[in-house]
C-alpha atoms as one frame of an Amber mdcrd trajectory, in Angstrom:
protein
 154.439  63.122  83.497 154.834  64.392  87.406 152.415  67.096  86.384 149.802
  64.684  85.035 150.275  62.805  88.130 149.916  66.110  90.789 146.757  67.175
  88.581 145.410  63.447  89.417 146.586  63.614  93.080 144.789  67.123  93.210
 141.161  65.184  91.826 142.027  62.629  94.461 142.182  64.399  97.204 139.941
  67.186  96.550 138.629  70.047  94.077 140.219  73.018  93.180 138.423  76.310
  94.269 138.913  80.082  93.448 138.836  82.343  96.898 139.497  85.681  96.162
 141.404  84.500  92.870 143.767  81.834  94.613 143.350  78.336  93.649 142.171
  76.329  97.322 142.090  72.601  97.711 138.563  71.485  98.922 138.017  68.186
 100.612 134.925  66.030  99.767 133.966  66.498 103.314 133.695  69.900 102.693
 132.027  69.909  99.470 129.531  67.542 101.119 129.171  70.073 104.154 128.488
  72.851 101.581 125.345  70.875 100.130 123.882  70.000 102.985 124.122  73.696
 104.460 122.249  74.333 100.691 119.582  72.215 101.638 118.754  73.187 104.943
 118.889  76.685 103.327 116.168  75.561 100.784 114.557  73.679 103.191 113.094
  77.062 105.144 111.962  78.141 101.775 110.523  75.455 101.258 108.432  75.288
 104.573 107.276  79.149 104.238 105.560  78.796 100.570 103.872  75.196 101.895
 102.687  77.493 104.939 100.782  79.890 101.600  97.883  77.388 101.725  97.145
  77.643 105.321  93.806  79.638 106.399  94.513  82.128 109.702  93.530  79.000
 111.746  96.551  77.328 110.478  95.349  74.474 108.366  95.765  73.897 104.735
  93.132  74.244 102.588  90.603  70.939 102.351  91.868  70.174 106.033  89.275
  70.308 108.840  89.402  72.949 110.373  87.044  74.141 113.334  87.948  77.776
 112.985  86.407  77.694 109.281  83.534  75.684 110.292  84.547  72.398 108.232
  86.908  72.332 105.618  89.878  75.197 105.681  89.365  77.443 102.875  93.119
  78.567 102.904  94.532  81.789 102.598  92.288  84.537 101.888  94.907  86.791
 100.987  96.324  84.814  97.263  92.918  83.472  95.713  93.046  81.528  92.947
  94.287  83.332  89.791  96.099  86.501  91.524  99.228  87.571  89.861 101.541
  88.087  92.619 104.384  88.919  90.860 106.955  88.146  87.982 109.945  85.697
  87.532 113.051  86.772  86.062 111.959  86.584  82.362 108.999  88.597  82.980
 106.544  85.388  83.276 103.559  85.797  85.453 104.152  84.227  89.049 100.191
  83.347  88.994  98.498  81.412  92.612  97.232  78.310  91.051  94.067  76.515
  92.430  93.514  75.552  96.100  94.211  72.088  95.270  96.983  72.767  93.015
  99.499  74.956  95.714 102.034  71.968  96.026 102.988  71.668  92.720 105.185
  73.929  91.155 104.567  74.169  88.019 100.901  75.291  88.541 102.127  78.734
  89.885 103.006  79.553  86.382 100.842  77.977  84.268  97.547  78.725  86.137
């Protein structure tokens, strides 16, 4: 029964961890501290491919954009339908339509 219990306290009070194949107590502070390091890491990934709709002026496509003369055609350097590479499987990573960057399922389906 005291096992049961210490294997409850241990829940309580924390996860158990593996670092460098010793068991570690980790707080929920730290877990929490973990995920939000994860996000901001995501977060800058996140910002460069919304940046892959931008024109050299530096306005998405369909914005106005004085440099294009009107509307910002984007980036010039993934048109529509360019395979610009492969995901793990093999599937075709292909640039969906100008209208289409922001969702991302259209990069492999396009």
């Amino acid at each position: 029964m005291k096992r049961v219990r210490a294997e409850v306290d241990d829940v309580i009070s924390g996860v158990t961890r593996m670092a460098g194949g010793e068991p570690r107590s980790v707080t929920w502070r730290e877990l929490a501290e973990e995920r939000e390091q994860e996000v901001r890491r995501l977060s800058l990934y996140r910002a460069v491919l919304s940046d892959l709709s931008r024109c050299e002026h530096g306005r998405h496509f369909g914005d106005v954009c004085s440099g294009c003369g009107g509307p910002s055609h984007g980036n010039a350097y993934l048109p529509p339908a360019a395979r610009i590479g492969s995901d793990i499987s093999g599937r075709p990573i292909i640039v969906p339509a100008k209208a289409q960057f922001a969702k991302a399922e259209e990069w492999r389906d396009a």
